[in-house]
N, C-alpha and C positions, 0 to 999 in steps of 0.2 A: 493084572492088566493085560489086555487081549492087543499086542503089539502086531499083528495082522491085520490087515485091512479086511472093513465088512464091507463085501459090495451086492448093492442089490442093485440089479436089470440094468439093463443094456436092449438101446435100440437094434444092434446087431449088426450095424452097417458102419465102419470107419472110413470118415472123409480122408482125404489128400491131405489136408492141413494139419489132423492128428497123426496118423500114418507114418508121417516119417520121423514121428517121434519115436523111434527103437529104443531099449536099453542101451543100446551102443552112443547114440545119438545124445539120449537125455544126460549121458556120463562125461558129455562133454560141453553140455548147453549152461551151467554157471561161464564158463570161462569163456566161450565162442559167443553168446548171446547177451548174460546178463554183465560180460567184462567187457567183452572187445567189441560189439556191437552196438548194446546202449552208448560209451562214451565218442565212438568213432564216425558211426553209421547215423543213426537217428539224432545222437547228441543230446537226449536225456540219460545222464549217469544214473545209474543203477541205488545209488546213493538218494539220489532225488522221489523215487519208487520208493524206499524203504520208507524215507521222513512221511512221504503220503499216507504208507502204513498206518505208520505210528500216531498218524493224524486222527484217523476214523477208524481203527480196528479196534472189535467189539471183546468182552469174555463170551458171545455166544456169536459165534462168526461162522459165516457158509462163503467158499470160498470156489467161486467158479473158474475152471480153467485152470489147471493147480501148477503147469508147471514143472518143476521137482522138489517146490514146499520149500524155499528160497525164500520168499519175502516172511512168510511163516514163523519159519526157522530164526530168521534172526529180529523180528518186527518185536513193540514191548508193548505184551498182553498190558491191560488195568490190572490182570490177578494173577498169582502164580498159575491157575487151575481153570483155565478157558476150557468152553467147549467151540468145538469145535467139528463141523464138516468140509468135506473135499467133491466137487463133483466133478466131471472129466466124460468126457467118452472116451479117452483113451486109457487103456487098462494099465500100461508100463507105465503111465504119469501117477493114476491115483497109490498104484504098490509104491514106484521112491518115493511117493511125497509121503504116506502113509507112513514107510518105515524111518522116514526123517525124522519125524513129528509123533513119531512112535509114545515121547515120552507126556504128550497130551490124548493121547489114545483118540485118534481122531475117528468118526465116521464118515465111509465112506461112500458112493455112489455113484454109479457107470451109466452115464446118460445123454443127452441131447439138448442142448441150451432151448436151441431153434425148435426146440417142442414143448409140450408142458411140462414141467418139472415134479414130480413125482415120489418125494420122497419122505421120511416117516418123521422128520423135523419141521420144526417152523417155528414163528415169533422169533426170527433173527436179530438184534440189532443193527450188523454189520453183514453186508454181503460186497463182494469185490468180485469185480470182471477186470483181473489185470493180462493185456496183452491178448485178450479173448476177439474182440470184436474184430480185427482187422484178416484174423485167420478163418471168420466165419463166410460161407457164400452170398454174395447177393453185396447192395449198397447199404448203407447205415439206414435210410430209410424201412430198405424190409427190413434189416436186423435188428433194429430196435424194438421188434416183439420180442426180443428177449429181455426188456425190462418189465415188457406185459408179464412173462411167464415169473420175474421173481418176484414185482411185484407182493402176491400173495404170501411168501414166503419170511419177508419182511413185518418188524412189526411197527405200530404206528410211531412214527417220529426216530425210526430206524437210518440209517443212512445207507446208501448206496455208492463205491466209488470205483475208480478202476483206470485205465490208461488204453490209447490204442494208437497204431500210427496211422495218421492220415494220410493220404493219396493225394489230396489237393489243398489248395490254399496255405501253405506251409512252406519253408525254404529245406530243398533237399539237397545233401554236399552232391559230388558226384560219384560216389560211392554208393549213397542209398539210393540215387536214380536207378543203377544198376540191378542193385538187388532187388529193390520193389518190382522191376520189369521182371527180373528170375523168376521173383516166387510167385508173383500173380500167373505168369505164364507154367508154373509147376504147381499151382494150387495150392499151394501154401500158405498164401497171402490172398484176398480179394478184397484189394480197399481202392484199386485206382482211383476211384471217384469218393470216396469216402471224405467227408468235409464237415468242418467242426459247424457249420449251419445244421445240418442234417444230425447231427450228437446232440444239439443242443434242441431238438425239435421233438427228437426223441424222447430225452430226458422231463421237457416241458411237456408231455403228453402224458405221462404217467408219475411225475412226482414231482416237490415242491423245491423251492430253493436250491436249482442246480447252480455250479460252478463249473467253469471251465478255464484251466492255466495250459499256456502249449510250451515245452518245453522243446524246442529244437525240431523234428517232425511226429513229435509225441502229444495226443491230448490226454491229459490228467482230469480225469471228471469227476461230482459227487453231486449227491442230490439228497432230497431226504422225503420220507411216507409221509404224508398228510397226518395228521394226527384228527380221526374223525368226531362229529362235529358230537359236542359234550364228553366227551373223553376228557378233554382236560380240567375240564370243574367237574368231574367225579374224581379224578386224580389229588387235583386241590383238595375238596373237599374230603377222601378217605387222610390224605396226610394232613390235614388238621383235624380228624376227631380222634385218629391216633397219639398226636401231639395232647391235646386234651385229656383223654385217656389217660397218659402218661404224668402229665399234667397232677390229676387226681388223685391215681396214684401213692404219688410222690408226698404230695399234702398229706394224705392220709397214714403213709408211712411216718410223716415226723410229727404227724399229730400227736 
């Protein structure tokens, strides 16, 4: 088992909002972010992420934004033996999350959401953008090409989910006022105008059956691939001549 991260390409260029993710940094972002921030600041518990997980994660999962492989790490595969990918532009996020998740030998990949996604996998069931979009530049409107870009990546009747914090239409203590002014003025963050109209407009523009729960100044979304048109009565139809098959078979065997 190859417990090093494979990383293929990199756009070359790390934003402000990956950036100050150091090793120093990520070694302390469970407890600063996904402890004392979700339950304090935003007011979606880190607990409430995990259950979302465990809602819509796939055994064949691409996993954008990684983090330090936290939701990952503790989320419950359908199967002992998921596959699994990691994409990031940030190189110290995909190595800890990599070596977290070491013991699913994940694939990895050093990239660009905000561009085409480029990499030697696909037919995902599950893809997850958690805590992605609010770090990304620009409003939810332009960001939301980044469902154009996974999109393809996804396969029919796949789901898509993920979480981000909004900037508007939301209640913020006065603690997350503060920090959203910090980090958007340090480029950390760029959601001030980020608004669950604009998520869901997005969402509606590239895939079926979106959902949207806001949990404190947190949106939780999920949507799911169109499943295209005759796909599913050839799906029907191969799982009943299999069944028949089997069917026959079986008669023939106790003949």
């Amino acid at each position: 088992m190859n417990h090093e991260p494979n990383i293929y390409g990199t756009d070359g260029a790390a934003r402000k909002a990956v950036a100050v993710y150091t090793p120093l940094a990520l070694a302390f972002y469970d407890l600063a972010v996904l402890g004392f921030s979700n339950s304090f600041v935003w007011e979606c518990d880190s607990h409430a992420l995990l259950d979302f997980y465990n809602q819509h994660v796939s055994d064949k999962h691409l996993d954008i934004g990684v983090g330090t492989g936290y939701f990952l790490d503790k989320c419950r595969f359908p199967s002992t033996a998921p596959t699994i990918a990691l994409f990031d532009l940030n190189p110290h996020s995909l190595a800890r999350s990599a070596k977290r998740l070491r013991r699913y030998n994940p694939s990895c990949y050093l990239g660009n959401a905000l561009q085409r996604i480029d990499i030697s996998m696909s037919g995902f069931d599950s893809i997850s953008l958690n805590y992605l979009l609010h770090c990304l530049p620009g409003n939810l409107a332009s960001k939301s090409i980044v469902f154009e870009h996974v999109k393809p990546l996804l396969r029919d009747g796949g789901v898509i989910f993920g979480s981000t914090i909004l900037g508007e239409g939301v209640r913020h203590n006065p603690l997350a006022k503060q920090l959203i002014k910090i980090y958007n003025a340090k480029g950390i963050f760029s959601n001030l105008s980020d608004r669950q109209s604009d998520l869901e407009a997005g969402l509606k523009a590239h895939f079926d059956e979106p959902t949207i729960h806001i949990a404190g100044c947190v949106a939780l979304f999920s949507a799911r691939k169109r499943i295209a048109p005759g796909t599913e009565k050839d799906l029907v139809k191969a799982a009943t001549f299999n069944i028949n098959n089997i069917n026959k078979r079986l008669d023939n065997l106790l003949a």
